[in-house]
C-alpha positions as CSV (number, residue, x, y, z in Angstrom):
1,X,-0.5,-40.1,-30.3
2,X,1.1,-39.1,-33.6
3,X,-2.1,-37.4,-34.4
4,X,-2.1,-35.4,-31.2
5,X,1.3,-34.5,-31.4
6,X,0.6,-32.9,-35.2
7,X,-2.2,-31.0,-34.0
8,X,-0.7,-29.3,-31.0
9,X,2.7,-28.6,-33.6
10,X,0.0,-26.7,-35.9
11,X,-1.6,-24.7,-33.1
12,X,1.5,-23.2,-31.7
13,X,2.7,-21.1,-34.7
14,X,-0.9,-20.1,-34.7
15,X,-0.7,-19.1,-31.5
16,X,2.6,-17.2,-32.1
17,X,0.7,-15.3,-35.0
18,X,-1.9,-14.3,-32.7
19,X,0.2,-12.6,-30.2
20,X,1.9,-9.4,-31.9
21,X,-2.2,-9.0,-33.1
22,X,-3.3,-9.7,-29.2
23,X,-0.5,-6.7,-28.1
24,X,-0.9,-4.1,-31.0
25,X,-5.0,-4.3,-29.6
26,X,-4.0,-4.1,-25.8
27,X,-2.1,-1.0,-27.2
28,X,-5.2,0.7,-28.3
29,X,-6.4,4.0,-26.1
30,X,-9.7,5.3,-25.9
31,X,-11.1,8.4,-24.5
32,X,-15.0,10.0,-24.0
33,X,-16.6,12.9,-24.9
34,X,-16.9,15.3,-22.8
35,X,-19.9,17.8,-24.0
36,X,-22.6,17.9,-26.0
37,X,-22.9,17.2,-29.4
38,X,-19.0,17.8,-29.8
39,X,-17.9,18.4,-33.5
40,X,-15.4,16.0,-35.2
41,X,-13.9,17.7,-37.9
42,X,-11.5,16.7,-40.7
43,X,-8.5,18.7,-39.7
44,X,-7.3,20.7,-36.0
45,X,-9.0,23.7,-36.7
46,X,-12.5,25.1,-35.8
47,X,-13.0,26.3,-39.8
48,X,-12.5,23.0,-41.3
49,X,-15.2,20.9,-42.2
50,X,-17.6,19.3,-39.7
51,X,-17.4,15.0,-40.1
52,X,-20.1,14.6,-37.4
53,X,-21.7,15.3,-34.1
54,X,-20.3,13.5,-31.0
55,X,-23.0,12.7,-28.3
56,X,-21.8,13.2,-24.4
57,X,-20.4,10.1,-23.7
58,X,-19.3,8.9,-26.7
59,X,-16.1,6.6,-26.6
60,X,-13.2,6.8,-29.4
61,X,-10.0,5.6,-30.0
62,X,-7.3,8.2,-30.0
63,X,-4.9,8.0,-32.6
64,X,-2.5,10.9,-31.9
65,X,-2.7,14.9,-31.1
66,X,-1.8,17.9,-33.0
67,X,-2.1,21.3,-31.8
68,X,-4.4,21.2,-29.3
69,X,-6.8,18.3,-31.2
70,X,-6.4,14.5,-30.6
71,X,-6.9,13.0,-34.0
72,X,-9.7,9.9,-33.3
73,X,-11.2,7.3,-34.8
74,X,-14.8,7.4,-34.7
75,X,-16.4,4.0,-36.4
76,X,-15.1,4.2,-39.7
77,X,-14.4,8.0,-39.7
78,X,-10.7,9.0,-39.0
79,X,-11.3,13.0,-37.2
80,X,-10.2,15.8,-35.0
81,X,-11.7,16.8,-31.5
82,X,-10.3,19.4,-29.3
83,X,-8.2,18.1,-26.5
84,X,-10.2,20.0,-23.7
85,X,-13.5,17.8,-25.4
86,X,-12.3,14.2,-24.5
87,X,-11.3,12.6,-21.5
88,X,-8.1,10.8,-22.4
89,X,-5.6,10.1,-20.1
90,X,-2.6,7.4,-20.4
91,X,-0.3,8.4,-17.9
92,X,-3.6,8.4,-14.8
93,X,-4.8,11.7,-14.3
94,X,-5.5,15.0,-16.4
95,X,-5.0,18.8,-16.0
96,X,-8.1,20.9,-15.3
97,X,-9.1,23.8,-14.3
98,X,-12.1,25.3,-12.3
99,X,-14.6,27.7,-14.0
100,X,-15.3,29.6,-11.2
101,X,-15.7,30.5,-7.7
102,X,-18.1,28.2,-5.2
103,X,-17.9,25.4,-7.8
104,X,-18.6,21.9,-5.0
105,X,-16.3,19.4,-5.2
106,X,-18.8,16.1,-3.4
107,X,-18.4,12.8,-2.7
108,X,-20.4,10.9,-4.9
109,X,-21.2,12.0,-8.6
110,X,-24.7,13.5,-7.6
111,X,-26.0,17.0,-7.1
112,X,-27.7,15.4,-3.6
113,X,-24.3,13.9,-2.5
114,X,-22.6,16.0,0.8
115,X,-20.2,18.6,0.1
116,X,-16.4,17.6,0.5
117,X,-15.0,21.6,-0.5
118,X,-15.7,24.2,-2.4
119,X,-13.5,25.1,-5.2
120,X,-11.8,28.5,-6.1
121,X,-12.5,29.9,-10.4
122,X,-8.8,28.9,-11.7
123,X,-7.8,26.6,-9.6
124,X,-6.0,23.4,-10.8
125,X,-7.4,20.1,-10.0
126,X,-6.1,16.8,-11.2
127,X,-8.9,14.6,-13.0
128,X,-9.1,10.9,-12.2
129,X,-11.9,9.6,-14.1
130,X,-15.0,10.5,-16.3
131,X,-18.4,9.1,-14.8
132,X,-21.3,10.6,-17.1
133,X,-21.1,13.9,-15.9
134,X,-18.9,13.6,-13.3
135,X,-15.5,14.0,-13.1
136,X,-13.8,12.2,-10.1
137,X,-11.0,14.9,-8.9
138,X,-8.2,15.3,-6.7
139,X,-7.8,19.1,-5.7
140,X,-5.1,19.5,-2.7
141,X,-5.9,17.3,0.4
142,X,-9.4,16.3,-1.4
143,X,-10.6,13.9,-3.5
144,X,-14.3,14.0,-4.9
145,X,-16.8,14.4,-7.8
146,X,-17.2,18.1,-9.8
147,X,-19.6,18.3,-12.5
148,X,-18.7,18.2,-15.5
149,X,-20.4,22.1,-16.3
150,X,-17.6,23.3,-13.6
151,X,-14.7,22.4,-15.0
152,X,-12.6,23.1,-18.1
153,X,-9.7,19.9,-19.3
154,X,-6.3,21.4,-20.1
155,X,-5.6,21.4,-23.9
156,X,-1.8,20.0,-23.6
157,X,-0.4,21.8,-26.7
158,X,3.5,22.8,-27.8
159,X,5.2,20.8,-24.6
160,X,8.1,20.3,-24.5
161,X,9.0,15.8,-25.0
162,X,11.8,16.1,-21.8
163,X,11.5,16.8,-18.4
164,X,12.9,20.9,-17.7
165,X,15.3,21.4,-14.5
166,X,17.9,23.0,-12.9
167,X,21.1,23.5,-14.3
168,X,19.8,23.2,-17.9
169,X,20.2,25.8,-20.5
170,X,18.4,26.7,-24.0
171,X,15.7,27.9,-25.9
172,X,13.2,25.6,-24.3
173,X,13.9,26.4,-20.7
174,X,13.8,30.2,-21.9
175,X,10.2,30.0,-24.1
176,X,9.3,27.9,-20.9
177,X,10.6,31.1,-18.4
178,X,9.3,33.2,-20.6
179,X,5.6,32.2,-19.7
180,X,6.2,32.0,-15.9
181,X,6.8,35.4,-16.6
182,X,3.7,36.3,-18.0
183,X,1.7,34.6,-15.7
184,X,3.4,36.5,-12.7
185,X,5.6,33.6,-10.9
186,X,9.2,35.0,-12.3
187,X,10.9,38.2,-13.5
188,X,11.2,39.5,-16.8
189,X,15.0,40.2,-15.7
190,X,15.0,35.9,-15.1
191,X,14.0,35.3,-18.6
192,X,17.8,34.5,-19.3
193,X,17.6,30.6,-21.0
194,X,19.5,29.3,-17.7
195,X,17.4,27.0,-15.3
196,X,18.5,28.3,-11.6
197,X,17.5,28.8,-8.6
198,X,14.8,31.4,-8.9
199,X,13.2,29.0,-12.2
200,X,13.0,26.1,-10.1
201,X,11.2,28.1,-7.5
202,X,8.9,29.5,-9.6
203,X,8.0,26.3,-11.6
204,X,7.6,24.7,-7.6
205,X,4.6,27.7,-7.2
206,X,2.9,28.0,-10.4
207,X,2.6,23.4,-9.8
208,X,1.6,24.6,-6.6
209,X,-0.9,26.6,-7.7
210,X,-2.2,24.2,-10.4
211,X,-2.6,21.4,-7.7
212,X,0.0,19.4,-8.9
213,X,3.1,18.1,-6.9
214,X,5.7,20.3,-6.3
215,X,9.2,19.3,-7.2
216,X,10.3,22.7,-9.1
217,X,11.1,20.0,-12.7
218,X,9.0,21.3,-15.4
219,X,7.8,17.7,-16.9
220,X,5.0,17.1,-19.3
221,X,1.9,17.7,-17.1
222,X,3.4,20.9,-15.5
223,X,4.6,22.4,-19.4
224,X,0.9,21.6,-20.2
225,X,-0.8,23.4,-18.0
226,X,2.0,26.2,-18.6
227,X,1.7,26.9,-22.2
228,X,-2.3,26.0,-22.4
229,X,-4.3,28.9,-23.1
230,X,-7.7,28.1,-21.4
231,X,-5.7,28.3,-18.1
232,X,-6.1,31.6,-16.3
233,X,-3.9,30.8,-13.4
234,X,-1.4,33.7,-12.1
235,X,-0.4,35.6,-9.2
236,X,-2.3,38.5,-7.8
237,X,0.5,40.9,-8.5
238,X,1.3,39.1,-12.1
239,X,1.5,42.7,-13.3
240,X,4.3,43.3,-11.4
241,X,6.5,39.9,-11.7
242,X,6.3,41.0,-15.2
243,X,7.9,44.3,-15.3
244,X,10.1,43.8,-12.6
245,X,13.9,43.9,-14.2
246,X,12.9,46.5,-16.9
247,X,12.2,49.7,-14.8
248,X,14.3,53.1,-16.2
249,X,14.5,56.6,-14.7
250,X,13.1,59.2,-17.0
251,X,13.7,63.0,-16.6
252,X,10.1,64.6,-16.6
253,X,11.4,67.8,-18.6
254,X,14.0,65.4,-20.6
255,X,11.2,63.2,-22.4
256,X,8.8,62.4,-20.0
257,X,6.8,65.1,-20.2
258,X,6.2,64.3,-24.2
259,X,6.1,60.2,-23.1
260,X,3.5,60.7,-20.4
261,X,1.6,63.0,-22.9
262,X,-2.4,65.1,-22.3
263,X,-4.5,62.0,-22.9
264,X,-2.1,58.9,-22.1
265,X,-3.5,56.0,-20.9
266,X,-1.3,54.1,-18.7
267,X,-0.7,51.3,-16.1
268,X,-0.1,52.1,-12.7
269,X,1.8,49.1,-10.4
270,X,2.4,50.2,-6.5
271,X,5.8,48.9,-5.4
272,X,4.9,47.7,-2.1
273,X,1.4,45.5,-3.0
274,X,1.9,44.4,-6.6
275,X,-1.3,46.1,-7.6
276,X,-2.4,47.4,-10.7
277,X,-4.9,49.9,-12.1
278,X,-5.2,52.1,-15.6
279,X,-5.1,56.2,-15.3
280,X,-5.3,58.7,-17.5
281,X,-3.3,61.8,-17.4
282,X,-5.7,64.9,-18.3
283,X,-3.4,68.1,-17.8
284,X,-0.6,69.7,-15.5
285,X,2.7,70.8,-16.6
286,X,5.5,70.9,-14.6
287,X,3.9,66.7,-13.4
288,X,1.1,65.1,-15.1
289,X,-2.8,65.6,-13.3
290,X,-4.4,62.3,-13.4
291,X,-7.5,60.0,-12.4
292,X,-8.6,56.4,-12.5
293,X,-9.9,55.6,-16.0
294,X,-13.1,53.7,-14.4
295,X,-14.8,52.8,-10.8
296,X,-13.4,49.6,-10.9
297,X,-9.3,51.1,-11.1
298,X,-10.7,53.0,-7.9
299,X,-11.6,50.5,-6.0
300,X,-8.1,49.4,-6.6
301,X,-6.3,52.6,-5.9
302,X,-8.1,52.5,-2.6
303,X,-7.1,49.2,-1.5
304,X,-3.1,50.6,-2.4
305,X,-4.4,53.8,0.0
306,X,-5.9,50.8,2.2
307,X,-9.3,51.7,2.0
308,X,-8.7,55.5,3.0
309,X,-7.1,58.6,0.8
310,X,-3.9,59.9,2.0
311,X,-1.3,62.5,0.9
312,X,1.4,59.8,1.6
313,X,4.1,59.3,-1.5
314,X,4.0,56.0,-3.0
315,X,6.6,54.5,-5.4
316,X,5.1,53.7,-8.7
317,X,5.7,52.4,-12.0
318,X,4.0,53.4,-14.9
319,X,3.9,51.1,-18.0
320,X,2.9,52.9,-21.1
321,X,3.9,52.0,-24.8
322,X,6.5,49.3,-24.2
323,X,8.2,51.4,-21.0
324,X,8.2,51.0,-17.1
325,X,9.3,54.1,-15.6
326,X,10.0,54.8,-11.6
327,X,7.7,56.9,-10.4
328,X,5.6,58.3,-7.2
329,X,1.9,59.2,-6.8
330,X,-0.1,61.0,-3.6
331,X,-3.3,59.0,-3.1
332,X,-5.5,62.0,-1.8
333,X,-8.6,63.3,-4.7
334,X,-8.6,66.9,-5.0
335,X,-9.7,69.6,-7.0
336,X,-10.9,68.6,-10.1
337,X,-11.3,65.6,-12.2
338,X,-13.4,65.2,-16.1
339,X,-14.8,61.8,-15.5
340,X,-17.8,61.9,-12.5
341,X,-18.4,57.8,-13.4
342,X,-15.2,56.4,-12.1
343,X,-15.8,57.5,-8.2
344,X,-12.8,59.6,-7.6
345,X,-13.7,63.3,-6.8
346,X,-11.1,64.6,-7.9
347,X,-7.5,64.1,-9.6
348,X,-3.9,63.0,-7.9
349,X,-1.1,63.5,-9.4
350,X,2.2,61.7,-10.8
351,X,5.7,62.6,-10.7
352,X,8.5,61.5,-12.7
353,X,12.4,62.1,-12.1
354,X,13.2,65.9,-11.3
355,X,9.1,67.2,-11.9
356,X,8.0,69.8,-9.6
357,X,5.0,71.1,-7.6
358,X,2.9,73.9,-8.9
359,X,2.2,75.4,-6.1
360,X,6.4,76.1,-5.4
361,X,8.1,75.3,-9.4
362,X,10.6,73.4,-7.5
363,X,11.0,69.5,-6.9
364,X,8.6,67.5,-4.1
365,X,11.8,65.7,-2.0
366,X,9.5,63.3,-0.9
367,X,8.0,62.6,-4.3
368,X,11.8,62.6,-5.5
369,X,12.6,59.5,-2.6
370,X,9.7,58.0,-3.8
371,X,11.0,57.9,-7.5
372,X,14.4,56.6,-6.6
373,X,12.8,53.6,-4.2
374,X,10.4,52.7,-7.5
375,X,13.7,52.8,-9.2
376,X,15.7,50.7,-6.9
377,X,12.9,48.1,-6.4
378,X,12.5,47.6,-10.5
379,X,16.2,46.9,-11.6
């Protein structure tokens, strides 16, 4: 009995010993590989020296991030992989993003398995689970398998550590504005370091548009996705968004004529749609003669003119070196134009405030009421 007793007073403090060892292991995190031959290197860059080649597949332990780079431990070899190379998610899901249009999102992880939905290039998906070369998805309403080939894993880099919402103020909630900006979901004008409103909004549609759930609070997953480079998601009129809040009126024969200079190349945004295309201004004097740099700014200015030319007055603005100026353009080719490659037989013209027609040397009033709306609509 005494003997018993002894034995089981010996194995608890052993037992005790074991248990901080038993929880600092269940504490360990492991991700996979996520390509081919993947490069672990000795520090977060792509110029520092190569430690070795990662098969598809491969499981490591991560040990922290930096950068963009989870630093992992690979055997005996301590190394950096790029975050968008490893499948490593603690908190249940990952950012992605989809490479490109028609991309199949199926319902088991085989090429032969039925189609569930096809995806659209840039859109955000939320990434489950790694299954050889299968990722196992949710995108909206759906839940599937994408191969691996389609889709590109958010690098999480420069987040903010709290959660971003309304009625907070600072530099973070301003760098974090700042790039909702730039991707076309809020106003340069908005870029004040106060989160309102109009923040909270447009946090609630770029999450939308990542696939993500919307609550308009900008929390580690949605700041990922935000500041990550390899994510090309914005709005169609992102252009727009962007200048919007920085528009000035400039006096053709006060400036403007030596701003829009022979040779400019500029930006073109039409108020009403939000679209964009690049022009060149080639001559004129008392406004400045202008065409469509290629075929492709055309097609653009066409779908402004929806799909046919017109003589109508639209409100512009025209970015050119660090300006936005209100403006107005007529959206019908005619008589000549240098360039026979970009498809527009002819030139069209551009007026700024107070240019004039050369047909009269006086003012267009239409163009004039055009300038002023381009005006009114950018401050």
């Amino acid at each position: 009995m005494f003997k018993r007793i002894l034995c089981i007073l010996l194995i608890i403090p052993i037992c005790l010993m074991l248990l901080p060892l038993q929880a600092a292991a269940a504490e360990r995190e492991f991700g996979s590989i996520t390509g081919e031959d993947v490069r672990l290197r000795s520090e977060p860059g792509t110029k520092s020296d190569v430690l070795a080649q990662l098969p598809l597949g491969t499981e490591v332990e991560v040990l922290g991030e930096k950068s963009g780079w989870f630093r992992v431990l690979y055997g005996e070899t301590v190394g950096y992989v790029r975050q968008d190379l490893i499948f490593f998610s603690p908190k249940g899901s990952r950012a992605a993003y989809v490479l490109g249009d028609g991309a199949k999102l199926r319902g088991g992880p085989s090429q032969a398995s039925y189609i569930v939905a096809e995806l659209g290039g840039g859109q955000g998906v939320k990434v489950k689970q790694f299954i050889g070369d299968w990722y196992f998805v949710v995108a909206g309403d759906n839940v599937g398998y994408v191969h691996r080939s389609f889709l590109l894993l958010s690098r999480a880099t420069n987040t903010s550590s709290s959660l971003l919402k309304i009625g907070m103020e600072g530099q973070e909630v301003k760098r974090m504005q700042a790039k909702l900006s730039e991707r076309g979901f809020l106003a340069k004008v908005d870029v004040t370091g106060t989160f309102g409103a109009k923040t909270r909004d447009a946090v609630s549609e770029f999450q939308k548009a990542c696939g993500f759930e919307k609550d308009g609070q900008a929390g580690a997953q949605t700041l990922g996705a935000l500041y990550d480079t390899n994510n090309k998601i914005s709005k169609a009129n992102a252009t727009a968004a962007q200048v919007k809040g920085s528009v000035i009126l400039l006096d053709w024969f006060k400036g403007g004529e030596t701003w829009l200079h022979k040779g400019a190349r500029f930006t073109i945004i039409d108020v009403k749609t939000g679209l964009a295309f690049n022009a060149r201004r080639f001559g004129g004097w008392y406004h400045a003669d202008s065409e469509p740099i290629t075929a492709y700014d055309t097609a653009i200015f066409k779908k402004i003119k929806g799909g046919k030319w017109s003589w109508d007055r639209r409100a512009i603005w025209i970015s050119y070196r660090g300006k936005v100026v209100a403006g107005s353009m007529n959206g019908m080719p005619h008589l000549s134009g240098p360039t026979k490659s970009n498809n527009f037989p002819g030139h069209f013209c551009v007026h700024l405030l107070n240019s004039k027609v050369h047909e009269t040397s006086r003012a267009c009033p239409r163009h004039q009421a055009a300038v002023q709306a381009a005006y009114r609509a950018g401050r």
